[in-house]
C-alpha positions as CSV (number, residue, x, y, z in Angstrom):
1,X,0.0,0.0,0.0
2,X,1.1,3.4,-0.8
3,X,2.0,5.8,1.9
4,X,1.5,9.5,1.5
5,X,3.3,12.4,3.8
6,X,2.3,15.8,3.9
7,X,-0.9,17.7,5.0
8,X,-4.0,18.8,2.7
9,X,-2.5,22.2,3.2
10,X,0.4,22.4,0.8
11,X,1.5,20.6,-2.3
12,X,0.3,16.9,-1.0
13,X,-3.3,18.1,-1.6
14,X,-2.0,17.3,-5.5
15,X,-1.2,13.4,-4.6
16,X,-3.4,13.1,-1.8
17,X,-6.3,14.6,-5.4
18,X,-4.2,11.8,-7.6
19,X,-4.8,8.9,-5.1
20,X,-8.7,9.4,-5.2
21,X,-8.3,10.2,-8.7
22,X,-6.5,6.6,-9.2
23,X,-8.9,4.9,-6.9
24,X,-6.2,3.6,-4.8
25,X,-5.9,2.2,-1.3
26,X,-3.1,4.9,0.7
27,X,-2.1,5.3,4.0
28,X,-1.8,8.8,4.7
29,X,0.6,10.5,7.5
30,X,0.0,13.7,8.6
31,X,3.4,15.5,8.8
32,X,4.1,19.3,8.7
33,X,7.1,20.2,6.5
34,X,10.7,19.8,7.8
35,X,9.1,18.0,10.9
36,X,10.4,15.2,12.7
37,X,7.9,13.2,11.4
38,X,8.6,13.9,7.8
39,X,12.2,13.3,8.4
40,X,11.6,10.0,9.2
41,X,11.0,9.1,5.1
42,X,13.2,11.8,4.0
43,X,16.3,13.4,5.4
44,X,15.2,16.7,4.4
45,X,11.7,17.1,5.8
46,X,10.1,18.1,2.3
47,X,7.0,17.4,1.7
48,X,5.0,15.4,0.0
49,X,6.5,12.4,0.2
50,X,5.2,9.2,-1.4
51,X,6.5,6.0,-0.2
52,X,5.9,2.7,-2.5
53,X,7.2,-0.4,-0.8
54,X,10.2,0.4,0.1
55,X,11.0,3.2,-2.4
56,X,10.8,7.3,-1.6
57,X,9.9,9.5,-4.1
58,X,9.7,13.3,-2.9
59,X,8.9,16.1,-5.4
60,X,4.8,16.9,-6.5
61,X,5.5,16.9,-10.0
62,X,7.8,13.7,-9.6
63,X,5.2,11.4,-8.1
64,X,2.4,12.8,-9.7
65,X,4.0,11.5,-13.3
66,X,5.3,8.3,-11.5
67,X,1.6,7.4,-10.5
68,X,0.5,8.3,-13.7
69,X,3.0,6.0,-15.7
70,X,2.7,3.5,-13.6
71,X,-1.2,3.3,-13.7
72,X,-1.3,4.3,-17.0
73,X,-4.4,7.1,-16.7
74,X,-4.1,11.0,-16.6
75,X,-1.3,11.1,-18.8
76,X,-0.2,10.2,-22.6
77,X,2.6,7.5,-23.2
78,X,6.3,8.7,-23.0
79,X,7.4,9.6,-26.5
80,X,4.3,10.3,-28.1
81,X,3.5,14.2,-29.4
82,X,1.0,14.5,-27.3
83,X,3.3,13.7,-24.3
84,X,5.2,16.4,-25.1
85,X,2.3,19.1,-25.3
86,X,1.3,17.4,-21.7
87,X,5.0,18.0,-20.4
88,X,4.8,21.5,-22.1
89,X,2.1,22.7,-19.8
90,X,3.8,21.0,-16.9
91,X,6.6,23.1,-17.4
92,X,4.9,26.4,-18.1
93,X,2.4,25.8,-14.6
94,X,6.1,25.3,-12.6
95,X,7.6,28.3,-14.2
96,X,5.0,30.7,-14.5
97,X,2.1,29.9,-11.9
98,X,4.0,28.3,-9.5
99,X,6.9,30.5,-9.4
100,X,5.4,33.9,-8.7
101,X,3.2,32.2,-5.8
102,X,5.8,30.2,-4.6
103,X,8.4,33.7,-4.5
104,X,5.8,35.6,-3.0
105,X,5.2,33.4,-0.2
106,X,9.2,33.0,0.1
107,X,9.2,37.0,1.1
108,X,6.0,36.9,3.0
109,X,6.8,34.2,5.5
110,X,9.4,31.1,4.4
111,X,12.5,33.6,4.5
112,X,14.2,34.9,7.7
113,X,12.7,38.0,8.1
114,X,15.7,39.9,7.4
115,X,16.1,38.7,3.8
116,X,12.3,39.4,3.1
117,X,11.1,41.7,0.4
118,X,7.9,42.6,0.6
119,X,7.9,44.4,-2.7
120,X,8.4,41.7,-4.8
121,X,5.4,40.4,-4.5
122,X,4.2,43.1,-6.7
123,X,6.4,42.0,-9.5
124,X,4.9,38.2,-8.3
125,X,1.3,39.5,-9.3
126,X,2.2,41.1,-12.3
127,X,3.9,38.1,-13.3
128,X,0.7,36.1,-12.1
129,X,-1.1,38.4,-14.3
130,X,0.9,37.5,-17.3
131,X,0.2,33.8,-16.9
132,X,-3.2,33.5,-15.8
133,X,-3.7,35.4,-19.3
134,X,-1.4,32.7,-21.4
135,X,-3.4,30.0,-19.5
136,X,-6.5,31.1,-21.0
137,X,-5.1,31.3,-24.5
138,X,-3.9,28.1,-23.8
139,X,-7.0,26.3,-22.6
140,X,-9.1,28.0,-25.7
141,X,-12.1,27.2,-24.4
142,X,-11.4,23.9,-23.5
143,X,-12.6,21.8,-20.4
144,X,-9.0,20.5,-19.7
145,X,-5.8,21.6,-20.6
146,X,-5.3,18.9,-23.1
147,X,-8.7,19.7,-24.8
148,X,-11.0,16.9,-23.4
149,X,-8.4,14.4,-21.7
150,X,-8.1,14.9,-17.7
151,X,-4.1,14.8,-17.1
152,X,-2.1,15.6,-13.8
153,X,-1.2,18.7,-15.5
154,X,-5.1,19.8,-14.6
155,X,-4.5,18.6,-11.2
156,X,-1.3,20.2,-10.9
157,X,-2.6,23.9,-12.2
158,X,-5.7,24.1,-10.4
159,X,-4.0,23.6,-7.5
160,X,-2.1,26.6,-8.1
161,X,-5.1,28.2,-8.9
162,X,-6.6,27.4,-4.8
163,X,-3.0,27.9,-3.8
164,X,-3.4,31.9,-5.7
165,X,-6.9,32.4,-3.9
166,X,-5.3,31.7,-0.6
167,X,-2.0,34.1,-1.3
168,X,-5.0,36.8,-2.6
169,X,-3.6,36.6,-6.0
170,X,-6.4,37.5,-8.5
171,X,-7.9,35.3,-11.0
172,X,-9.2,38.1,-13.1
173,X,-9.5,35.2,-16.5
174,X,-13.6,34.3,-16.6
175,X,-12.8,31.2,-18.8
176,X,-10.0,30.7,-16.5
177,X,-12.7,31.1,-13.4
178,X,-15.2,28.5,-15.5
179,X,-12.1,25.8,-16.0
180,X,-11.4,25.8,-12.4
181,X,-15.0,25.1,-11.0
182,X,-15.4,22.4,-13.1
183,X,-12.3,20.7,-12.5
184,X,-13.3,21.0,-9.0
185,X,-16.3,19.2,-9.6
186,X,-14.6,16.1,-10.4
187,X,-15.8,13.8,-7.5
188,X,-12.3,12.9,-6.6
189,X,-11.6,17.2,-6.2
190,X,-14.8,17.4,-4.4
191,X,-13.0,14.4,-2.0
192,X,-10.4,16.3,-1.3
193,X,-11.8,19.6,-0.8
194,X,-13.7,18.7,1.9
195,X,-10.7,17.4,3.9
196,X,-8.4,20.4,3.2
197,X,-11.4,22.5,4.4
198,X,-11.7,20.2,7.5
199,X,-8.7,19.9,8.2
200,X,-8.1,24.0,7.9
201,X,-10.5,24.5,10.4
202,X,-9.3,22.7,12.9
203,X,-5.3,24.3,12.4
């Protein structure tokens, strides 16, 4: 049985989302990042963290394309052109949606105070800006980002998307707004909403 570390609250919601996707039995283990707990599958603490028998894989992007490989759903075979379009948009949601949220919350909290910035996160919203409008060109119209094959790539930018509302980064894209409701009304989402919601409440 697979193990899962993390919490609902950072980047495990996307493996904890591919498990229910998947359908598969996991055993999940609540661990903060850099905790004692999480150092226990991974010298470094980072979460997630997916353990498969006696393997460790750490790294969202990683074990999101692992599971997909392995399982053979929510992705297109290695090699293929359409594989590469997949990997495309992998890369642009690390680069361009990930990166201004992840440096903004870098200078609003992560950082020792005395190497903070709070004025960059301006330059991390315009850049959000940017993307969010290159996402829509890119989804043209579509309901996933591969036209109307589910991949982890929709997993792994709707996340972003829930990880922007939280950091009060504007999604000011209405197609952008219409993709990301009904991703989220996959049943598997609607799983895992509820628990990151539940288990928010009681932080």
């Amino acid at each position: 049985m697979y193990k899962v570390i993390g919490t609902y609250a950072n980047r495990a919601l996307r493996v904890l989302w591919m498990m229910e996707e998947l359908s598969q039995d996991f055993e999940f283990i609540l661990a903060q990042p850099r905790s004692d707990e999480a150092k226990q599958y991974s010298p470094f603490g980072k979460v997630p963290i997916l353990q498969d028998e006696d393997a460790i894989i750490t790294d969202s992007v990683a074990i999101l394309t692992y599971l997909a490989d392995k399982h053979g759903q929510f992705t297109f075979p290695a090699g293929t052109l359409a594989r590469a379009e997949q990997d495309s948009y992998t890369q642009f949601i690390v680069e361009e949606l990930e990166g201004p949220l992840w440096t903004a919350a870098k200078h609003s909290f992560v950082l020792p105070e005395e190497y903070r910035v709070p004025e960059a996160k301006n330059a991390c919203r315009y850049e959000w800006d940017i993307a969010i409008e290159r996402l829509e060109q890119r989804l043209q119209g579509n309901p996933y980002l591969m036209g109307d094959t589910f991949t982890i790539a929709d997993i792994l930018v709707c996340h972003c998307l829930l990880w922007a509302g939280k950091a009060k980064f504007e999604i000011k894209s209405k197609a952008v707004q219409k993709y990301l409701a009904g991703i989220l009304a996959r049943p598997a989402a609607t799983k895992c909403m509820s628990k990151l919601f539940s288990q928010t409440s009681k932080a």
